[in-house]
C-alpha positions in Angstrom: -57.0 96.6 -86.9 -54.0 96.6 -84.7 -53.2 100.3 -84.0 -49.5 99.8 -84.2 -48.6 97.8 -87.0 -51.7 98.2 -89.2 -52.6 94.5 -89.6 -55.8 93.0 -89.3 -56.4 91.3 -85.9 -60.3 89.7 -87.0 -62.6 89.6 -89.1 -67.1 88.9 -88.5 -70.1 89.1 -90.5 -73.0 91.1 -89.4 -76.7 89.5 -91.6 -79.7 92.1 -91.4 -82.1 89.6 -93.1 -85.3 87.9 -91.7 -83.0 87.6 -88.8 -80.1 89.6 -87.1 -77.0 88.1 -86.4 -73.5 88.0 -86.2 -71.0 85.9 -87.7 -68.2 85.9 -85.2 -65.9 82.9 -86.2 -63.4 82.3 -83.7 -64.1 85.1 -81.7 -64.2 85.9 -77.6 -67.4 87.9 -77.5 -70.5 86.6 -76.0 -73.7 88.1 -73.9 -75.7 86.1 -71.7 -78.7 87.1 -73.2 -78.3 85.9 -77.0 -78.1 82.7 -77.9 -75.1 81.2 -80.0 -74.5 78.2 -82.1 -71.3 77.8 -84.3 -70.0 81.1 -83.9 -73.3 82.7 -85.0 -74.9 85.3 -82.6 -78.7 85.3 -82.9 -80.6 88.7 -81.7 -78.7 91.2 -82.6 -79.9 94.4 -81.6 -78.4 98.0 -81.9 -77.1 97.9 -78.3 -75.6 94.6 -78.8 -73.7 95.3 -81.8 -72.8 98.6 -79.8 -71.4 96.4 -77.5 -69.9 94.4 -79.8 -68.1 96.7 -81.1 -66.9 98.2 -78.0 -65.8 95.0 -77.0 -63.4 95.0 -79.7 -62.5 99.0 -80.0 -60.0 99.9 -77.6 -56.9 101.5 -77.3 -54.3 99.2 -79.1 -57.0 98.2 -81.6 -59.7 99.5 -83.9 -62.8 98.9 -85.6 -63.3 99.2 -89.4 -67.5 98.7 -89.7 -68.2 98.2 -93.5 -71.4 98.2 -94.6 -72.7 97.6 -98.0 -76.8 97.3 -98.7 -77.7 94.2 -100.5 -81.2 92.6 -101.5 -83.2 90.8 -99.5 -82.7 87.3 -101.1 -78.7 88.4 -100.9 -79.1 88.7 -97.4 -81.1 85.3 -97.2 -78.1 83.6 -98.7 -75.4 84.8 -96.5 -77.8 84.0 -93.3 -78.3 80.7 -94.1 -74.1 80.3 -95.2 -73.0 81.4 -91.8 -75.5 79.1 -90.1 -74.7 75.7 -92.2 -70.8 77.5 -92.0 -70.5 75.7 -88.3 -68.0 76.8 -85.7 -64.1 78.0 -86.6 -61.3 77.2 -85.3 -59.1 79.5 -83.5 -56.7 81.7 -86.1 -59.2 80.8 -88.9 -61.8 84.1 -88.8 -60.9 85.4 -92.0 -60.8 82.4 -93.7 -64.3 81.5 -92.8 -65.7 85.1 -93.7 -64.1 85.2 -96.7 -65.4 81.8 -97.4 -69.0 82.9 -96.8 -69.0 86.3 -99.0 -67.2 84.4 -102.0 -70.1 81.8 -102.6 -72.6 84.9 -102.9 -74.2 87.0 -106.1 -71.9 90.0 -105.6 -69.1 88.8 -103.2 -67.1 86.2 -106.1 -64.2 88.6 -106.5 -63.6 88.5 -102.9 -59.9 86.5 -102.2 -59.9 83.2 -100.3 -57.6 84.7 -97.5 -56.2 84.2 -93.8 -55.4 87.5 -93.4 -58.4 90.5 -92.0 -56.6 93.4 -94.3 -56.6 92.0 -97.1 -60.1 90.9 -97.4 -61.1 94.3 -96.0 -59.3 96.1 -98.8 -60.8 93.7 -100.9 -64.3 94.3 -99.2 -63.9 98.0 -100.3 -63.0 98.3 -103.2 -67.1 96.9 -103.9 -69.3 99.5 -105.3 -71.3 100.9 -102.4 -69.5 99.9 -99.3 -69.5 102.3 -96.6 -66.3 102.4 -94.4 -66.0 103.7 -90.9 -63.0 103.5 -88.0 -64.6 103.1 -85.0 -61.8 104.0 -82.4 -61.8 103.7 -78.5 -59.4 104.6 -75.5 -60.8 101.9 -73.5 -57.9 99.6 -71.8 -56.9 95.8 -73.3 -58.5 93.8 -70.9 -61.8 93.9 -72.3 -62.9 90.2 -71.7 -64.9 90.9 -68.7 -66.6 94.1 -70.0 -69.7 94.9 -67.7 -73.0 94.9 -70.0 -74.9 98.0 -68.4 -75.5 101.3 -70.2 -74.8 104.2 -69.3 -78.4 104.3 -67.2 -76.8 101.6 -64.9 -79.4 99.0 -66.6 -78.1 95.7 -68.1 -77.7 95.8 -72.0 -80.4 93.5 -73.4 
């Protein structure tokens, strides 16, 4: 969320099913160590969606993680929607998230929208989400972000 104005600037998926992944459609982030196809970011673990987020969290934007718990077969569903989902054009993040959650047991009241606040409102106002800002003072320029932690040792 833009820090300023208060709009949504994207919008991503995060599946903890049989496999971990993100959903990032139309999004900047990578790692050379996780293999992606269509916007979908296989091998997610802790310290990569710590980086993740601290690629995005920084001092003209912030993160709002939602979680909500689903069952297993829920979770089975949505993995296997953002991998047939194929990659998004740029601008079009919301639209394909939204898109995903509204075909799934749970997720129909969800709006068909372009625009990252309005499905997060949306998003929680669902029984049981969980809702943190995750906010950073790190500077803009975040595209060439070093992966190390804070041992000096490359984020894997």
């Amino acid at each position: 969320m833009n820090k300023s104005s208060g709009s949504g600037a994207h919008s991503a998926i995060l599946v903890n099913g049989s496999e971990r992944v993100i959903f990032d459609p139309a999004g900047t982030w990578t790692h050379p160590r996780l293999p992606e196809r269509n916007d979908v970011h296989f091998g997610m673990t802790d310290k990569a969606i710590a980086f993740y987020v601290d690629y995005h969290a920084r001092k003209t934007y912030d993160v709002v993680e939602q979680k909500i718990f689903v069952s297993p077969e829920v979770a089975e569903l949505v993995l296997q929607r953002v991998k047939d989902y194929g990659a998004v054009p740029k601008a079009m993040c919301t639209t394909a998230t939204s898109s995903v959650l509204r075909g799934v047991p749970g997720f129909e009241g969800l709006p068909s929208t372009w625009y990252p606040k309005k499905l997060s409102t949306a998003f929680g106002e669902l029984p049981g989400v969980i809702t943190r800002k995750i906010t950073d003072d790190d500077d803009d320029s975040n595209h060439g972000v070093l992966l190390v932690q804070a041992n000096g040792d490359p984020l894997e």
